[in-house]
mmCIF file of the N, C-alpha and C atoms, coordinates in Angstrom:
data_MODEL
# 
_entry.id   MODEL 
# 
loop_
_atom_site.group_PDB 
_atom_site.id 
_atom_site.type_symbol 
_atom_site.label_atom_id 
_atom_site.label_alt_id 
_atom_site.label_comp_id 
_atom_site.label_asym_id 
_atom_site.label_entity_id 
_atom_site.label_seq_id 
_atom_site.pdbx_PDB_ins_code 
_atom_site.Cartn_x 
_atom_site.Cartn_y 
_atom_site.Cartn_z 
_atom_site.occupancy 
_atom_site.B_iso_or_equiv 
_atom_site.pdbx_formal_charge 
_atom_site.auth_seq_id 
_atom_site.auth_comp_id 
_atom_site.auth_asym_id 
_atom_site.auth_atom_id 
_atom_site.pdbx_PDB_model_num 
ATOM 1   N N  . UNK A 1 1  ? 23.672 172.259 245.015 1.00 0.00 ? 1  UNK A N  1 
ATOM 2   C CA . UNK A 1 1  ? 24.949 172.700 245.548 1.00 0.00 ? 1  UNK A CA 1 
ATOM 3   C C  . UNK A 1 1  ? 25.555 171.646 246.480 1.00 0.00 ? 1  UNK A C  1 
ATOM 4   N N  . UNK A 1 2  ? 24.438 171.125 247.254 1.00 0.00 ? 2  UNK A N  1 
ATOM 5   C CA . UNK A 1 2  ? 25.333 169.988 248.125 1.00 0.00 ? 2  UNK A CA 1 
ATOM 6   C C  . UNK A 1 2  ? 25.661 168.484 247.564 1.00 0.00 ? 2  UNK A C  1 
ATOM 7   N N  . UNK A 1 3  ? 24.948 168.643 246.399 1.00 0.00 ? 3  UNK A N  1 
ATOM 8   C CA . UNK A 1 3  ? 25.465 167.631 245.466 1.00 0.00 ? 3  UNK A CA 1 
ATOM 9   C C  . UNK A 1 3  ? 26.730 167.343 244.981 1.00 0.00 ? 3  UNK A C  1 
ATOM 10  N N  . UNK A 1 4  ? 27.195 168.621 244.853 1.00 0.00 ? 4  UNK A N  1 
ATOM 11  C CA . UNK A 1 4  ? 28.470 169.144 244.192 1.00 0.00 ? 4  UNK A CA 1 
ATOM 12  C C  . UNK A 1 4  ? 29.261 168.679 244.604 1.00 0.00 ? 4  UNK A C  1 
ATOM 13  N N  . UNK A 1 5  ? 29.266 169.274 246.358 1.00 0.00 ? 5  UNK A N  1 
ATOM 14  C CA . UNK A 1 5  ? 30.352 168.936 247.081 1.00 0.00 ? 5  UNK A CA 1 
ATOM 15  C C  . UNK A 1 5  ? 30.549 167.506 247.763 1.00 0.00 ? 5  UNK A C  1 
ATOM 16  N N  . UNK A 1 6  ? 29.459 166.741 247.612 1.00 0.00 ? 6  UNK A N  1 
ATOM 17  C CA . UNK A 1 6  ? 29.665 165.377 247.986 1.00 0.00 ? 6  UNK A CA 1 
ATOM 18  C C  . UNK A 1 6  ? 30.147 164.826 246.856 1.00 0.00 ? 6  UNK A C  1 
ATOM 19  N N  . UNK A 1 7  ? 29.887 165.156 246.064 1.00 0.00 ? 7  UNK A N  1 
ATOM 20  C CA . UNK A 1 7  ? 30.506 164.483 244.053 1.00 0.00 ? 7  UNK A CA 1 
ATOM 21  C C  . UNK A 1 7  ? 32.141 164.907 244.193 1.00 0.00 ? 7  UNK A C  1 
ATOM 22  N N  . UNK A 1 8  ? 32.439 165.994 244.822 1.00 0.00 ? 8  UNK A N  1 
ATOM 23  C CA . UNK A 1 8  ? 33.639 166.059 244.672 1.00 0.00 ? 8  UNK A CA 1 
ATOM 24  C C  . UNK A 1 8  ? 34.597 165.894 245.853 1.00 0.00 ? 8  UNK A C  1 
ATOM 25  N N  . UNK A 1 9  ? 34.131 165.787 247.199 1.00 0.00 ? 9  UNK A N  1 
ATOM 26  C CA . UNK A 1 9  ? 34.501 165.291 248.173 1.00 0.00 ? 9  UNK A CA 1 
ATOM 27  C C  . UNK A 1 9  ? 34.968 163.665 247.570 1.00 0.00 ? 9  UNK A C  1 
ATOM 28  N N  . UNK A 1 10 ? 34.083 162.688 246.989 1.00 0.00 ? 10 UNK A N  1 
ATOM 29  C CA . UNK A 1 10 ? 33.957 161.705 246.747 1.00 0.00 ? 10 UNK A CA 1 
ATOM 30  C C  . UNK A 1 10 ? 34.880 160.892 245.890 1.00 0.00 ? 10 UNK A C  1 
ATOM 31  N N  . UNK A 1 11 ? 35.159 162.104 244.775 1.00 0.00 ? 11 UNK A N  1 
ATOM 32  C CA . UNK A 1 11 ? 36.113 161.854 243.560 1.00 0.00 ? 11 UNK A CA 1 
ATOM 33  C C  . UNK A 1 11 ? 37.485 162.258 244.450 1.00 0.00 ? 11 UNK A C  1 
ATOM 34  N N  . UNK A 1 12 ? 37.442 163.042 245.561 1.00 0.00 ? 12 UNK A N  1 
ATOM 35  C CA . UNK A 1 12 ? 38.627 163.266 245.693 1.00 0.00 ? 12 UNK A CA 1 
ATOM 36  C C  . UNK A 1 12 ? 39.083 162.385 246.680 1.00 0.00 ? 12 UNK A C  1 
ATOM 37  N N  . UNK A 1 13 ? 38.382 161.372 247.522 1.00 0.00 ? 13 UNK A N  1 
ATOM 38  C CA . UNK A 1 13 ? 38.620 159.627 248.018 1.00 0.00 ? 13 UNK A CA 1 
ATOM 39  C C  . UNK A 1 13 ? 39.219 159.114 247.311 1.00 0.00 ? 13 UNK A C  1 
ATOM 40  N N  . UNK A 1 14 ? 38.533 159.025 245.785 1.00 0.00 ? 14 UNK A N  1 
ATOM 41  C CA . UNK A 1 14 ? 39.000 157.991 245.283 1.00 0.00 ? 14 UNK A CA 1 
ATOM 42  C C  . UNK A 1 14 ? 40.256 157.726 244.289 1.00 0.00 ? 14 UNK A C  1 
ATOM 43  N N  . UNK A 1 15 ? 40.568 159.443 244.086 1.00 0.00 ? 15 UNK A N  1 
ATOM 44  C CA . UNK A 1 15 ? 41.943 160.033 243.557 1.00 0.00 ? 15 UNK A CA 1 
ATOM 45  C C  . UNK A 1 15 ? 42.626 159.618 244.664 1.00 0.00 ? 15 UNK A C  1 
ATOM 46  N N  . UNK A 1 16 ? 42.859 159.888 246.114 1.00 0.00 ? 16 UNK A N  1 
ATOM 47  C CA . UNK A 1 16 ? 43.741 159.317 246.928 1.00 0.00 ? 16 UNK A CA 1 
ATOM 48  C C  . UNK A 1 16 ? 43.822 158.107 247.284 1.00 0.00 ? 16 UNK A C  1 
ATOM 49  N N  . UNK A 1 17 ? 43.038 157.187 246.708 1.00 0.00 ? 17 UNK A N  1 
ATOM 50  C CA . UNK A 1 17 ? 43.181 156.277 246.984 1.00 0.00 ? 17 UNK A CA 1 
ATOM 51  C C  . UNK A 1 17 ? 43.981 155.083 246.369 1.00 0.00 ? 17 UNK A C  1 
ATOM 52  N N  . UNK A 1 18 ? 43.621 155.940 244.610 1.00 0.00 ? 18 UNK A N  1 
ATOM 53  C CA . UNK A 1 18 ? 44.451 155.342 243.825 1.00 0.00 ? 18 UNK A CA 1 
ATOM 54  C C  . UNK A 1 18 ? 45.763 155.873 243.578 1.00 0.00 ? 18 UNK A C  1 
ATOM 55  N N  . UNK A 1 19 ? 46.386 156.726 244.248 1.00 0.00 ? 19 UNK A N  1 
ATOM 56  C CA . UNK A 1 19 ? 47.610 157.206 244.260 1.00 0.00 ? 19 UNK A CA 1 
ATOM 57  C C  . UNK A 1 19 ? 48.164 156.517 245.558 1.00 0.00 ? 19 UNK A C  1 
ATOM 58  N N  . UNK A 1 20 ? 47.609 156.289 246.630 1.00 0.00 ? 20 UNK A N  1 
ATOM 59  C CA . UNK A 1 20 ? 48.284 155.336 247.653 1.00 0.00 ? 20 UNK A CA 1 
ATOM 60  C C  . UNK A 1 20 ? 48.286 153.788 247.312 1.00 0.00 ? 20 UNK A C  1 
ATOM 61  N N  . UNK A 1 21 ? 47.473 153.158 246.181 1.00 0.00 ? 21 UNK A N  1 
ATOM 62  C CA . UNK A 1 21 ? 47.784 152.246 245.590 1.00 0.00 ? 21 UNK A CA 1 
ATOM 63  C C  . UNK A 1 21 ? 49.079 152.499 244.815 1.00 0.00 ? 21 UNK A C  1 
ATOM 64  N N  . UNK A 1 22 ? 48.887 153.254 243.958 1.00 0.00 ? 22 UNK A N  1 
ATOM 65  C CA . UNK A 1 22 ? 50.065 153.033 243.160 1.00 0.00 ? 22 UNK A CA 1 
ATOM 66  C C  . UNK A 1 22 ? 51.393 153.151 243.966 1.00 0.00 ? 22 UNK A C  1 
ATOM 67  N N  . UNK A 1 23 ? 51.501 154.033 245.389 1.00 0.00 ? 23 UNK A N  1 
ATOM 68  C CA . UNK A 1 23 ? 52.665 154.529 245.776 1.00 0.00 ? 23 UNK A CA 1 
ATOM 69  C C  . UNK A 1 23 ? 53.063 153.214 246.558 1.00 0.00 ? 23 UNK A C  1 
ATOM 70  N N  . UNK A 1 24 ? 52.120 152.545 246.929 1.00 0.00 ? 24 UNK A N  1 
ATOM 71  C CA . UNK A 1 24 ? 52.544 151.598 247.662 1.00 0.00 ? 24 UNK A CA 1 
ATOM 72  C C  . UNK A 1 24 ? 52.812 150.224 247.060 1.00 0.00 ? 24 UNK A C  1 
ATOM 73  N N  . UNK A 1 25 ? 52.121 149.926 245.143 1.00 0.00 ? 25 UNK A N  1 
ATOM 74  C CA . UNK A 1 25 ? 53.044 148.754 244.490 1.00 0.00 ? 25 UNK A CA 1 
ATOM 75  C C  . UNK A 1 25 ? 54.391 149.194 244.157 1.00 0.00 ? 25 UNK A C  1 
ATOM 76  N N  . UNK A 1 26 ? 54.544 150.687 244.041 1.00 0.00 ? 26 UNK A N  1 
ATOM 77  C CA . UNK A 1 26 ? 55.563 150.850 243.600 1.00 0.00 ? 26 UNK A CA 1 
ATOM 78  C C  . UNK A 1 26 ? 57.016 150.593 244.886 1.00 0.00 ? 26 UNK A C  1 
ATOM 79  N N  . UNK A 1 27 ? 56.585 150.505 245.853 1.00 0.00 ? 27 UNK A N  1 
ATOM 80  C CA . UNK A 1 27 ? 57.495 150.510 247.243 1.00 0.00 ? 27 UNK A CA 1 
ATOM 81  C C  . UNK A 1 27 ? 57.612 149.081 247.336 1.00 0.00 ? 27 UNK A C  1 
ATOM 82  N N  . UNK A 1 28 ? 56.579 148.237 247.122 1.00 0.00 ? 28 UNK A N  1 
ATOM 83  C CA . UNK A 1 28 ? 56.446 147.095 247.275 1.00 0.00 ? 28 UNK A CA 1 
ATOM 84  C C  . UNK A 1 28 ? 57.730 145.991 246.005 1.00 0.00 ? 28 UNK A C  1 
ATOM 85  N N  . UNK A 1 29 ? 57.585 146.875 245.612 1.00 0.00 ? 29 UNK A N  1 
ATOM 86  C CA . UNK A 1 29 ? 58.418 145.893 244.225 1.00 0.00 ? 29 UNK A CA 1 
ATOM 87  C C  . UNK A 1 29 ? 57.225 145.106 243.418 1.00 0.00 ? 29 UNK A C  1 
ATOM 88  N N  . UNK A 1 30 ? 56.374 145.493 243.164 1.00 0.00 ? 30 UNK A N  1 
ATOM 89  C CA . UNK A 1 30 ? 54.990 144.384 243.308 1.00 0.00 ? 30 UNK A CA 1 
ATOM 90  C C  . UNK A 1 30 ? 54.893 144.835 241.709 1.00 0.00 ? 30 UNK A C  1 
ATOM 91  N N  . UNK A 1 31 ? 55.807 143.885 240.896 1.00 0.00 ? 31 UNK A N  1 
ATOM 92  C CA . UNK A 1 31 ? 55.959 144.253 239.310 1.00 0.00 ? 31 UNK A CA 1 
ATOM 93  C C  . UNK A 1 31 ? 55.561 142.871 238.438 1.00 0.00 ? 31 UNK A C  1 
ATOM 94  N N  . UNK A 1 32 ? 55.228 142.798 237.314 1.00 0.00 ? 32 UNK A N  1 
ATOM 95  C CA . UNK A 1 32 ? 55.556 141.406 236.556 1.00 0.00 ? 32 UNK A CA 1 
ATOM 96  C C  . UNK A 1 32 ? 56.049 140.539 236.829 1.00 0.00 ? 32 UNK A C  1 
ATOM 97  N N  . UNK A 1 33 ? 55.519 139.596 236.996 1.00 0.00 ? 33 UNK A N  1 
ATOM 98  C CA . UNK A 1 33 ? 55.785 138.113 237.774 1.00 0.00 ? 33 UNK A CA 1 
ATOM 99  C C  . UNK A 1 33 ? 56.084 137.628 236.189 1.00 0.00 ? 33 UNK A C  1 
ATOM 100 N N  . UNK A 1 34 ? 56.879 137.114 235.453 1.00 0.00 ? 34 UNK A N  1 
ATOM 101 C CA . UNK A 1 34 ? 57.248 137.030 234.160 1.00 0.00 ? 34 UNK A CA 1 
ATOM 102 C C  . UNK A 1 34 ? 58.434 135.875 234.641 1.00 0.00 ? 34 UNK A C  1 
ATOM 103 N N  . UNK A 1 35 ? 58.901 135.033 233.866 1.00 0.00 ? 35 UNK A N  1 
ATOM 104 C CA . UNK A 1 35 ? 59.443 133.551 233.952 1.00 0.00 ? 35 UNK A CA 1 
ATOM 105 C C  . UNK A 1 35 ? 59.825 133.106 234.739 1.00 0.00 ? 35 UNK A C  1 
ATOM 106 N N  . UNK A 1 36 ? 60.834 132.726 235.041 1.00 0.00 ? 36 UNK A N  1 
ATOM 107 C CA . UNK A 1 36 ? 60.875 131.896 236.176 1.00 0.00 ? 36 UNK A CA 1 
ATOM 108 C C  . UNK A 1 36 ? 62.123 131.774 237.057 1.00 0.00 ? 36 UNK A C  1 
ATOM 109 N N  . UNK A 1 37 ? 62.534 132.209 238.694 1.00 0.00 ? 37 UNK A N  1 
ATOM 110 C CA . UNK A 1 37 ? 63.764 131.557 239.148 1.00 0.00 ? 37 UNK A CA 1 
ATOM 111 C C  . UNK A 1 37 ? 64.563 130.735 238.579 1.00 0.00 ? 37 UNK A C  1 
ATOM 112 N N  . UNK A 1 38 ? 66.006 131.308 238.276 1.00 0.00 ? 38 UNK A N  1 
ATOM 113 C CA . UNK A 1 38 ? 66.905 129.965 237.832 1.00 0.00 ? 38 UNK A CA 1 
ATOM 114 C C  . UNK A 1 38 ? 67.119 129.063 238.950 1.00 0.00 ? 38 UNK A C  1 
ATOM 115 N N  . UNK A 1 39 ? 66.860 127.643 238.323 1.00 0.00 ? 39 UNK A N  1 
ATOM 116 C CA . UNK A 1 39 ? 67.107 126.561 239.150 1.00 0.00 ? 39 UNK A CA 1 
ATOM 117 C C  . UNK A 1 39 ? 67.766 125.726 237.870 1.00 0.00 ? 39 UNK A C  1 
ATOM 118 N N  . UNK A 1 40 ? 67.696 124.528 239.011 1.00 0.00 ? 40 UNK A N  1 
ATOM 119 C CA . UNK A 1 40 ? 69.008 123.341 238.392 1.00 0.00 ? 40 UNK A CA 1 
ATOM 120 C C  . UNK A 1 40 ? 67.589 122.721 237.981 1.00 0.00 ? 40 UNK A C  1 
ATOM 121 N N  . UNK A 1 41 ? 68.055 122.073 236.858 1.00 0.00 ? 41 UNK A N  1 
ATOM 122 C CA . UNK A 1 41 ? 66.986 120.771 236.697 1.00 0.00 ? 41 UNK A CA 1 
ATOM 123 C C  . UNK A 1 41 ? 66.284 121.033 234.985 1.00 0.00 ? 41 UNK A C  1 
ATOM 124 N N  . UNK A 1 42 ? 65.270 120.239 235.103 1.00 0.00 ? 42 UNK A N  1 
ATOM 125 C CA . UNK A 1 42 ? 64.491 120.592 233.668 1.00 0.00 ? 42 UNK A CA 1 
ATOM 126 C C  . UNK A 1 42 ? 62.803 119.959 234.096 1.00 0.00 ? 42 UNK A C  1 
ATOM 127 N N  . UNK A 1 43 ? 62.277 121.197 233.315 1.00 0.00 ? 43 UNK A N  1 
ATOM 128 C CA . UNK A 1 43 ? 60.519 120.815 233.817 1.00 0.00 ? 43 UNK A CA 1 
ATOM 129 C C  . UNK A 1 43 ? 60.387 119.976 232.757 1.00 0.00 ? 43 UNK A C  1 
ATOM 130 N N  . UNK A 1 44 ? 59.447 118.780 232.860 1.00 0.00 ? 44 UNK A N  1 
ATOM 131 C CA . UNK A 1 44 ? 58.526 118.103 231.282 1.00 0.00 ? 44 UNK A CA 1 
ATOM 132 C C  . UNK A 1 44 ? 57.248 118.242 231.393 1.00 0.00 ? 44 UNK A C  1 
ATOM 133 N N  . UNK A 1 45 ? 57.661 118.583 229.854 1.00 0.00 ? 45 UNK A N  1 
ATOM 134 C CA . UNK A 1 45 ? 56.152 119.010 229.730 1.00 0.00 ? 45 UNK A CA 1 
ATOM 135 C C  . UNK A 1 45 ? 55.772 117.799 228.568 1.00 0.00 ? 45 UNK A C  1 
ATOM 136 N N  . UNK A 1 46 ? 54.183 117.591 228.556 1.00 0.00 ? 46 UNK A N  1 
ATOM 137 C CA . UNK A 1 46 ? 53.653 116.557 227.850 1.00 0.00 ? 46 UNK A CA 1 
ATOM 138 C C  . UNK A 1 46 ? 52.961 117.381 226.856 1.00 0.00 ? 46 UNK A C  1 
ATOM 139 N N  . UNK A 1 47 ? 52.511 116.819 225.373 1.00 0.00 ? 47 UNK A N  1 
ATOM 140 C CA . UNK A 1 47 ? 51.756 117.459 224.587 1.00 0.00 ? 47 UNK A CA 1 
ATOM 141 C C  . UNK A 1 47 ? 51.043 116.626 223.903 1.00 0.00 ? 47 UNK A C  1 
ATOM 142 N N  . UNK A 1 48 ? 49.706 116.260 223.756 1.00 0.00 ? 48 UNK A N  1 
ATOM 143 C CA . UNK A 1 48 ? 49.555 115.205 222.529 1.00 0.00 ? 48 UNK A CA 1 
ATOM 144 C C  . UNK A 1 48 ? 48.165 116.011 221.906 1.00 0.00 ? 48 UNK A C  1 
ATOM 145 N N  . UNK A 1 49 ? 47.654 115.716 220.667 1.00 0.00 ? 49 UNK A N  1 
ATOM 146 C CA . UNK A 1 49 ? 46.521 116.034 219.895 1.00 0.00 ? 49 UNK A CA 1 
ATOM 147 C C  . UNK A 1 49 ? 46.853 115.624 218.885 1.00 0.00 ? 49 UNK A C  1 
ATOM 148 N N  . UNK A 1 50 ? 45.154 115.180 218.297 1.00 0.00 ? 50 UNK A N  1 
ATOM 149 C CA . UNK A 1 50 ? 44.704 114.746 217.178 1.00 0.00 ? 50 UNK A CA 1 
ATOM 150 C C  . UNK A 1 50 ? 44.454 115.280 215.862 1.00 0.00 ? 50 UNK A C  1 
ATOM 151 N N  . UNK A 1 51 ? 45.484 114.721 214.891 1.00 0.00 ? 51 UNK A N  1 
ATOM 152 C CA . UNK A 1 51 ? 45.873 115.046 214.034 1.00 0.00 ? 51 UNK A CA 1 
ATOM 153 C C  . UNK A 1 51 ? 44.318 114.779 213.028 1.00 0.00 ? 51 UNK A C  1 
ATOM 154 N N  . UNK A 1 52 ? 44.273 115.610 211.752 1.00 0.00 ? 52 UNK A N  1 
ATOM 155 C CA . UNK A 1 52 ? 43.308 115.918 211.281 1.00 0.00 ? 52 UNK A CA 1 
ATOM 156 C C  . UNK A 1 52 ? 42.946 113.894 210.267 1.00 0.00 ? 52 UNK A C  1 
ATOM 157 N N  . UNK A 1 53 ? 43.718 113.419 210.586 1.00 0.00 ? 53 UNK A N  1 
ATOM 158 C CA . UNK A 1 53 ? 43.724 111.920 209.981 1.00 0.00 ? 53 UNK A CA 1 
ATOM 159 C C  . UNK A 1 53 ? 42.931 111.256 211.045 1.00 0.00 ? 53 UNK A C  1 
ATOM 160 N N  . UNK A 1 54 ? 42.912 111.404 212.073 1.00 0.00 ? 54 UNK A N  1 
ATOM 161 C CA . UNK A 1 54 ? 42.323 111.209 213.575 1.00 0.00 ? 54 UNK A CA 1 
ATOM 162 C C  . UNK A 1 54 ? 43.446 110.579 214.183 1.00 0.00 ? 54 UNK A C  1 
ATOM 163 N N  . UNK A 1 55 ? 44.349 110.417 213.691 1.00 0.00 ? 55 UNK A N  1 
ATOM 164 C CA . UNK A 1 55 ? 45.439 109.933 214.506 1.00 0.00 ? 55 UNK A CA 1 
ATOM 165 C C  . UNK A 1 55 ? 46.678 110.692 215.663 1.00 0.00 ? 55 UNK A C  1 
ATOM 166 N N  . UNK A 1 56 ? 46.623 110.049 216.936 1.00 0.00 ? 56 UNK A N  1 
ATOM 167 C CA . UNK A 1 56 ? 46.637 110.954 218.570 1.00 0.00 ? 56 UNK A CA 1 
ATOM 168 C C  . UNK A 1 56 ? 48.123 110.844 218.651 1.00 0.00 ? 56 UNK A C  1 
ATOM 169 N N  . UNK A 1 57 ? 48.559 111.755 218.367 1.00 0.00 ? 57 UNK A N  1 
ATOM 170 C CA . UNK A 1 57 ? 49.804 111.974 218.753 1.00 0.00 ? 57 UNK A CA 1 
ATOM 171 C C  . UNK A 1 57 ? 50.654 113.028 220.074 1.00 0.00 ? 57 UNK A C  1 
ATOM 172 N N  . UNK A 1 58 ? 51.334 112.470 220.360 1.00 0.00 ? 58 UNK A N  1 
ATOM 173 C CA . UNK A 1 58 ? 52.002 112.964 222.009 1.00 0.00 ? 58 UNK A CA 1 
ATOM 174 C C  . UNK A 1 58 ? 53.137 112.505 221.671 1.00 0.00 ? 58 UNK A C  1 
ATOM 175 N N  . UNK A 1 59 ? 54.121 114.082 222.997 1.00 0.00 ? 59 UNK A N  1 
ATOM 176 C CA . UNK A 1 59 ? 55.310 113.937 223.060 1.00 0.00 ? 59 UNK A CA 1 
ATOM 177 C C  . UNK A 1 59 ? 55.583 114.637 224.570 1.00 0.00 ? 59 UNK A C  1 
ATOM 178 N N  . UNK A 1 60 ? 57.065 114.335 224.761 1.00 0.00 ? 60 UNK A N  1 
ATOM 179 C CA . UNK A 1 60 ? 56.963 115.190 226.315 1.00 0.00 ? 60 UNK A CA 1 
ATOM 180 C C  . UNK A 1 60 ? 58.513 115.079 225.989 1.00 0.00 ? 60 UNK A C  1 
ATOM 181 N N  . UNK A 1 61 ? 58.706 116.626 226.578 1.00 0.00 ? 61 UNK A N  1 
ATOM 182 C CA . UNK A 1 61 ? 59.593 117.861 226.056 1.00 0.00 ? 61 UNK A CA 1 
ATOM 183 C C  . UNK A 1 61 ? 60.448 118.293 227.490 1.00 0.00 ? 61 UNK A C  1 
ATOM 184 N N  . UNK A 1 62 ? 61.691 118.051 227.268 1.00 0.00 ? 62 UNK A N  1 
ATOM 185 C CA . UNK A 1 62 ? 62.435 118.367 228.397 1.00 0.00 ? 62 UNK A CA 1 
ATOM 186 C C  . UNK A 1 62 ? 62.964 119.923 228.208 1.00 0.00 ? 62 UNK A C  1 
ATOM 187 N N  . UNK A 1 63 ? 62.840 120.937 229.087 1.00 0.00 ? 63 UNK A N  1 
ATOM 188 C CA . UNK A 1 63 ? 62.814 122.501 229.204 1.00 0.00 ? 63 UNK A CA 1 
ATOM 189 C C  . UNK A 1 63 ? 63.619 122.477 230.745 1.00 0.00 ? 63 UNK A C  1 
ATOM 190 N N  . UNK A 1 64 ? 64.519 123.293 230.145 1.00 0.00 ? 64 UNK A N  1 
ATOM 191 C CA . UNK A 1 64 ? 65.439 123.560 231.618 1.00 0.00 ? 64 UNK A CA 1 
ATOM 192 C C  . UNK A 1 64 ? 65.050 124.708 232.231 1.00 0.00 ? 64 UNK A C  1 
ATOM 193 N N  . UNK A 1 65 ? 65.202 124.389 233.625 1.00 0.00 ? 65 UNK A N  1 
ATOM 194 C CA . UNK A 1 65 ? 64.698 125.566 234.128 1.00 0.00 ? 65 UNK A CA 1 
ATOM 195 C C  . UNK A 1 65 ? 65.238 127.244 234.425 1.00 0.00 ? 65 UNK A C  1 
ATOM 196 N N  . UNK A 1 66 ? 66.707 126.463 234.311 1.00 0.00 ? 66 UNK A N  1 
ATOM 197 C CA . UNK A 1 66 ? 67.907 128.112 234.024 1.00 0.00 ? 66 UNK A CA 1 
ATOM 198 C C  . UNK A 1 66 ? 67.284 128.776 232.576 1.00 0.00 ? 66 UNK A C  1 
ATOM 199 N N  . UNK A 1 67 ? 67.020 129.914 232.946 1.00 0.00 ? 67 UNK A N  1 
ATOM 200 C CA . UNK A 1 67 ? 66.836 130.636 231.569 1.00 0.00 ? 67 UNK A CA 1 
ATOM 201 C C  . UNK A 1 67 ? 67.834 131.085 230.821 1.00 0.00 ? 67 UNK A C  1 
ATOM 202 N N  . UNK A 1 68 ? 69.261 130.883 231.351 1.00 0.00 ? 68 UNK A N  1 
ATOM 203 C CA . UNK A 1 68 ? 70.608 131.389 230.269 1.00 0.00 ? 68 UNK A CA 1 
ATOM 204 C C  . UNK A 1 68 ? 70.515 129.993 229.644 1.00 0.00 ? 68 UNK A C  1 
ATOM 205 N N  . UNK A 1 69 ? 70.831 128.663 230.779 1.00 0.00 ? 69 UNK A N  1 
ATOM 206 C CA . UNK A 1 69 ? 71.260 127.452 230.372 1.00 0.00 ? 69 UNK A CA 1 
ATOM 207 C C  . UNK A 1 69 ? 70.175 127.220 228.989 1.00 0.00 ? 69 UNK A C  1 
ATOM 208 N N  . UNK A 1 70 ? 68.864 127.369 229.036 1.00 0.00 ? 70 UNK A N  1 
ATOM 209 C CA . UNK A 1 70 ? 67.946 127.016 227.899 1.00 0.00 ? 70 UNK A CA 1 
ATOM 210 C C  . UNK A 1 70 ? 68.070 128.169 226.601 1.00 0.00 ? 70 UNK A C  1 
ATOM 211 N N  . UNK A 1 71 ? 68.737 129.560 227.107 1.00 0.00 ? 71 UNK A N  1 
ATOM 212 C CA . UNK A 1 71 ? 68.995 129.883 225.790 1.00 0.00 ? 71 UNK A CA 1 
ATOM 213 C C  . UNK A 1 71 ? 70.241 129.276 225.248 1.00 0.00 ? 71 UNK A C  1 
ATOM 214 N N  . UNK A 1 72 ? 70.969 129.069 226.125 1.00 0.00 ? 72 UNK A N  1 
ATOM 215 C CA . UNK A 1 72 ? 72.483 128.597 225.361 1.00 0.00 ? 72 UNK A CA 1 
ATOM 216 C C  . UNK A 1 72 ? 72.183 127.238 224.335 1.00 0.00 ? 72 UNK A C  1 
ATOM 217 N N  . UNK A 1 73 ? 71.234 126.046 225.262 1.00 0.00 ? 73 UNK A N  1 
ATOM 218 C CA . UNK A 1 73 ? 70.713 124.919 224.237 1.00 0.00 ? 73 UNK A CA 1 
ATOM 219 C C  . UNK A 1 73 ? 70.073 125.449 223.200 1.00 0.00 ? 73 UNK A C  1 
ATOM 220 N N  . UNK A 1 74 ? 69.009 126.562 223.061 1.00 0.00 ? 74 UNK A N  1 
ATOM 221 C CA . UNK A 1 74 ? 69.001 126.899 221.740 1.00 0.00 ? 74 UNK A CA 1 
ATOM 222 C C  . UNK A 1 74 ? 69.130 127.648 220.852 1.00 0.00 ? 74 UNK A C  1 
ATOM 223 N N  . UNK A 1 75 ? 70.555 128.322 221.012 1.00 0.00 ? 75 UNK A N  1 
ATOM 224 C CA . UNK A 1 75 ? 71.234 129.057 219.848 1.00 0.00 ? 75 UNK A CA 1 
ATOM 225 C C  . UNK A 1 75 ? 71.706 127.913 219.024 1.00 0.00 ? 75 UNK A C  1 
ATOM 226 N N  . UNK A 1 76 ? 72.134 128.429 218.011 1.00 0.00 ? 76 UNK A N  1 
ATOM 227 C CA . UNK A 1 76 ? 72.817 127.538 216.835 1.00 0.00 ? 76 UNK A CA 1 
ATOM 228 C C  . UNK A 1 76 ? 74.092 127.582 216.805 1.00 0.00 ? 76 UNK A C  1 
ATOM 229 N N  . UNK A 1 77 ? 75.080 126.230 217.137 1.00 0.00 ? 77 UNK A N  1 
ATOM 230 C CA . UNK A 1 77 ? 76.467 126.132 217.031 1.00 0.00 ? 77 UNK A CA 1 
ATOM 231 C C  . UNK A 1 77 ? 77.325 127.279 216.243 1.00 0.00 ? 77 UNK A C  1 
ATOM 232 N N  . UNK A 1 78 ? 77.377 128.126 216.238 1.00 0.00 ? 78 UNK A N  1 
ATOM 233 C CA . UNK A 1 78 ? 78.131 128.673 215.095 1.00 0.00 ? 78 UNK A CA 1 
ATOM 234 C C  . UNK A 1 78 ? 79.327 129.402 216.074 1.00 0.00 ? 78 UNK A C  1 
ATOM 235 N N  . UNK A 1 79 ? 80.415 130.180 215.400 1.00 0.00 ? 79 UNK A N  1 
ATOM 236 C CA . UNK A 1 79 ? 81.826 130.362 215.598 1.00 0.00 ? 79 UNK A CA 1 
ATOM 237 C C  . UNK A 1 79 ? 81.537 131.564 217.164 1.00 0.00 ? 79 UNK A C  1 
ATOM 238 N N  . UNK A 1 80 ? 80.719 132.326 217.068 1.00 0.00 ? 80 UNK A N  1 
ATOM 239 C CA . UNK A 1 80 ? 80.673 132.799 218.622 1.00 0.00 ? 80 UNK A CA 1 
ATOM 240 C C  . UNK A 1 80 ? 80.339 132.605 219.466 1.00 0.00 ? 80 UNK A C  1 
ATOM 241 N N  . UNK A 1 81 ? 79.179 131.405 219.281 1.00 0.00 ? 81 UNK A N  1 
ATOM 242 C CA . UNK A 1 81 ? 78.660 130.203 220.840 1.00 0.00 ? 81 UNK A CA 1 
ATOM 243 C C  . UNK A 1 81 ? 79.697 128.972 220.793 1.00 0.00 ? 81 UNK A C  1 
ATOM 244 N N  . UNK A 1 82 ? 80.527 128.915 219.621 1.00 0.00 ? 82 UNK A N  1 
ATOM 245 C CA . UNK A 1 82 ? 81.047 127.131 219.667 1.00 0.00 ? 82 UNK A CA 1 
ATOM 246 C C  . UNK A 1 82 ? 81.939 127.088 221.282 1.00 0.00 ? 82 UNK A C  1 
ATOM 247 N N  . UNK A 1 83 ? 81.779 126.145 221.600 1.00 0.00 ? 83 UNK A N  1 
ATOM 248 C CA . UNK A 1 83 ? 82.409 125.585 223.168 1.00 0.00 ? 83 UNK A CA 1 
ATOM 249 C C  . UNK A 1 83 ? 83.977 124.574 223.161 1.00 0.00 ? 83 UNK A C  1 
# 
């Protein structure tokens, strides 16, 4: 019997505990950290590997860091993006 109630004293810690977690990411704004601040500029990135001939190939790739500005570079010219 006093098993019981320490088993459920116990479970019921840890139910409040994870509800004051959740209440408090949710207050926090504390969500998906997912791409990135628009800024001015462009990150490079480098890439190279060896091709199955053994021959080492690399390139380095200019990526802007505005996420509209880098979708606008890659849509395709056509009559509702043309500028």
């Amino acid at each position: 019997m006093e098993h019981a109630i320490v088993i459920s004293i116990a479970v019921s810690v840890f139910v409040l505990l994870i509800a004051l977690i959740a209440w408090n990411n949710s207050k926090t704004g504390r969500k998906s950290r997912r791409g990135s601040q628009p800024e001015h500029g462009k990150h490079l990135l480098h890439s190279s590997y060896k091709s199955h001939d053994g021959a080492i190939n690399s390139a380095q790739t200019h990526v802007r860091k505005n996420p509209e500005e880098y979708a606008k570079a890659i849509m395709p010219k056509s009559k509702g993006n043309a500028k």
